[in-house]
C-alpha positions as CSV (number, residue, x, y, z in Angstrom):
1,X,24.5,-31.5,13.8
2,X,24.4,-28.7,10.9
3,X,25.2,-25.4,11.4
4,X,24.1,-23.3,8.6
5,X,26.0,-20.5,7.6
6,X,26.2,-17.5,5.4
7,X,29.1,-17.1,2.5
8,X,29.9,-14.1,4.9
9,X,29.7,-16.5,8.2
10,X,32.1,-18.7,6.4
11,X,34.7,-16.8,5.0
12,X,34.7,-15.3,8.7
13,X,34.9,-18.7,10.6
14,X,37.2,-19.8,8.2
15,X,39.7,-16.9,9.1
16,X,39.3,-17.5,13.3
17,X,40.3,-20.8,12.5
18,X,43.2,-19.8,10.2
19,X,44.3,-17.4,12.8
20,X,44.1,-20.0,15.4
21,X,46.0,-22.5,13.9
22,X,49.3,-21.5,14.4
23,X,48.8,-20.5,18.4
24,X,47.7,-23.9,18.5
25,X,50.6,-25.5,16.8
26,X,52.6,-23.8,19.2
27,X,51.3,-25.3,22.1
28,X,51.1,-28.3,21.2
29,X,54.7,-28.1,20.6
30,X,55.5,-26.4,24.2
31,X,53.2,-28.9,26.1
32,X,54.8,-31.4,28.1
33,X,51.9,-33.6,29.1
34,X,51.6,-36.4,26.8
35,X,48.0,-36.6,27.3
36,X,47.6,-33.2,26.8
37,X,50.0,-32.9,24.0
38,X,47.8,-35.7,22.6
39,X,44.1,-33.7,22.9
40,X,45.7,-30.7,21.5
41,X,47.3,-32.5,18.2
42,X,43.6,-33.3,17.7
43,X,41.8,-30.5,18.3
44,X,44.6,-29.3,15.6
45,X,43.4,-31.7,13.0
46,X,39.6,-31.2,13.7
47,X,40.9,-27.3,13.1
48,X,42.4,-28.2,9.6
49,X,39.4,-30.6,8.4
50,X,37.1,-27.9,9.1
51,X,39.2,-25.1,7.3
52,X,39.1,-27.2,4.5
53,X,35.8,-28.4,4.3
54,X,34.7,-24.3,4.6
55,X,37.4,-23.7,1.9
56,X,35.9,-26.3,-0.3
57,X,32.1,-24.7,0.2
58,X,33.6,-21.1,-0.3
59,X,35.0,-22.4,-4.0
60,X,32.1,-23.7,-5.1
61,X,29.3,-21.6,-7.2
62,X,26.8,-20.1,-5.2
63,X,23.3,-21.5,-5.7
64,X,21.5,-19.9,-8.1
65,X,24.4,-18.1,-10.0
């Protein structure tokens, strides 16, 4: 799936998910299922790859520049 976005787009997805991240650490720490615990720790690493894969498009030249 591709999900085109704008510089804009980005930058703003990129912050949600910044600002998300440490809620989610959080509960991952306070949860007491295993399984849960579990789903959450990678939900929290699907988080971080996608921060840095928007970091890495949001460094780079824009077209035509």
């Amino acid at each position: 799936m591709e999900l085109p976005l704008s510089e804009q787009e980005a930058r703003v997805l990129s912050e949600l998910l910044e600002d998300a991240l440490p809620d989610l650490r959080e509960e991952v720490y306070k949860t007491e299922s295993y399984e849960l615990r579990e789903q959450l720790k990678q939900r929290e690493a699907i988080v971080r790859s996608l921060l840095e894969r928007l970091r890495q498009r949001l460094q780079q030249p824009a077209a035509g520049a």
